[in-house]
C-alpha positions in Angstrom: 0.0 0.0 0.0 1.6 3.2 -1.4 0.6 7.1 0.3 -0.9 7.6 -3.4 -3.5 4.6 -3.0 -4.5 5.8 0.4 -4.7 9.0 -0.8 -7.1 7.6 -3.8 -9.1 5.2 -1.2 -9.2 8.4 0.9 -10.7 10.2 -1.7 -13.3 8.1 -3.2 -14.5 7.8 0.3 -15.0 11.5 0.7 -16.8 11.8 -3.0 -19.1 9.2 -2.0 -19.8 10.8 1.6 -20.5 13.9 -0.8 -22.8 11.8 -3.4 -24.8 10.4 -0.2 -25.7 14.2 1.0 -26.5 15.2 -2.1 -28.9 12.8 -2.9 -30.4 13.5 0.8 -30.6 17.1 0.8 -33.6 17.5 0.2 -34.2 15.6 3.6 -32.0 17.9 5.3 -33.1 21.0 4.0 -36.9 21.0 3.2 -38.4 24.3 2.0 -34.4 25.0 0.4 -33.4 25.9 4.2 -30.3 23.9 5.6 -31.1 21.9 8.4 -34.6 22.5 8.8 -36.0 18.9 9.6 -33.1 18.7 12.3 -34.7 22.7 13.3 -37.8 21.0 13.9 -36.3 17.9 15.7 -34.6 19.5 18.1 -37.5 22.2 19.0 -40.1 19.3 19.1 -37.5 17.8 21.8 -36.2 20.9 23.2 -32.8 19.9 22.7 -30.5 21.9 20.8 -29.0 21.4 17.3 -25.8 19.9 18.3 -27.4 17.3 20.7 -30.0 16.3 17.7 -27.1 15.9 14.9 -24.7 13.9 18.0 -27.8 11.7 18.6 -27.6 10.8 14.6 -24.2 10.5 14.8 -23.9 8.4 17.8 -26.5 6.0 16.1 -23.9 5.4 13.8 -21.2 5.5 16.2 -23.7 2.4 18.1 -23.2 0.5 14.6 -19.6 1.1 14.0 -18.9 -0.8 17.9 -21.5 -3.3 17.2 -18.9 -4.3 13.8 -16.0 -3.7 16.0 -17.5 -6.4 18.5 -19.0 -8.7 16.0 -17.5 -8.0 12.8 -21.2 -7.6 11.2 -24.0 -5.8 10.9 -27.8 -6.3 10.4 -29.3 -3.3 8.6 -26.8 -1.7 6.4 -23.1 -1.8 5.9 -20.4 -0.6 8.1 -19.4 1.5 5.0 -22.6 2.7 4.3 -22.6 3.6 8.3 -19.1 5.1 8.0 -20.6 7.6 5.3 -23.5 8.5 7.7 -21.7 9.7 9.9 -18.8 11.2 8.3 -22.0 13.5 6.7 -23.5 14.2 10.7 -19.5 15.4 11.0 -20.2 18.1 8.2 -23.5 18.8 8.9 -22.4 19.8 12.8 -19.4 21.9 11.1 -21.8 23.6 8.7 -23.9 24.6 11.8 -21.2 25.5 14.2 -20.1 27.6 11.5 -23.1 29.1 10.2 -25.4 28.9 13.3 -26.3 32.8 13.6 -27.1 33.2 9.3 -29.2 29.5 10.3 -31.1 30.9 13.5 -31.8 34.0 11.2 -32.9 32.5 8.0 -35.1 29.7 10.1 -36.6 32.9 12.2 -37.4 34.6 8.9 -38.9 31.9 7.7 -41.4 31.1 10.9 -42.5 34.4 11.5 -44.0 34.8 8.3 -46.0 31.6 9.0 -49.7 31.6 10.3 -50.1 30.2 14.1 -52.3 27.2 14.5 -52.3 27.4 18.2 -55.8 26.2 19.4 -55.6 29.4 21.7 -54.1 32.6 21.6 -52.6 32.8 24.8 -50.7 29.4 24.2 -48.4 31.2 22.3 -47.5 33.7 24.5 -48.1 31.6 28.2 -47.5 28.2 26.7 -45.1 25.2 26.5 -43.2 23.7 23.5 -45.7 20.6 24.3 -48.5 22.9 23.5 -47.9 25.3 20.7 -48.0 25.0 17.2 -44.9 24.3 14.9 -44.4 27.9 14.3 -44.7 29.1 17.9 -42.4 25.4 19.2 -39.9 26.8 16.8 -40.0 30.3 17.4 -39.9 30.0 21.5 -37.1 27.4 20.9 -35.0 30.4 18.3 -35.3 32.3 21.6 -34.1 30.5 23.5 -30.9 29.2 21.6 
């Protein structure tokens, strides 16, 4: 094994972590915002972004020992894993590095929606349990 071929290995692995996210970005960025199903996640639990995309990761973190212990896996392959999470590594970065034009563009984008809160004072007096999408997501953008 020459530095060249891991360098080629190296790469091919990091194209196909790219072709994976492409072909998933809609997933990750409904309504052409990044992140926005993770947005939603994480205000639905009240947890913040980085605990919602280290819970993804970690799921494929759980895989990764399971091969290490057993040298298999059930679902899908430890490559296909390895991709996964290698894409949760860049999709943290992109938010640790872009988290306030993220909080701003997902505010923008909420506050222009309609509440569907069953009654007007929940959005002012009420939980995340209680609210609407907009108002979870609005309340949580306040607080992080």
């Amino acid at each position: 094994m020459t530095l060249e071929e891991q360098y080629s290995d190296l790469t091919e692995f990091y194209e196909s972590c790219l072709e994976v996210i492409t072909s998933r970005q809609h997933d990750y960025a409904r309504e052409g915002i990044p992140l926005m199903e993770t947005l939603k996640s994480s205000a639905k639990s009240n947890i913040t972004i980085e605990q919602s995309l280290y819970q993804l990761f970690h799921k494929q973190l759980s895989a990764w020992e399971r091969f290490v212990h057993t040298g298999r896996l059930d679902s899908e392959s430890i490559r296909s894993r390895l991709k996964d999470a290698a894409n949760y590594v860049g999709l943290f970065h992109f938010y640790i590095t872009r988290k306030e034009e993220l909080h701003t563009a997902w505010a923008s984008h909420y506050v222009d929606q309609p509440c569907h809160c069953h009654h007007p004072l929940i959005a002012v007096y009420g939980t995340l349990s209680n609210q609407c999408l907009r108002c979870c997501i609005l309340t949580w953008l306040e607080r992080h």
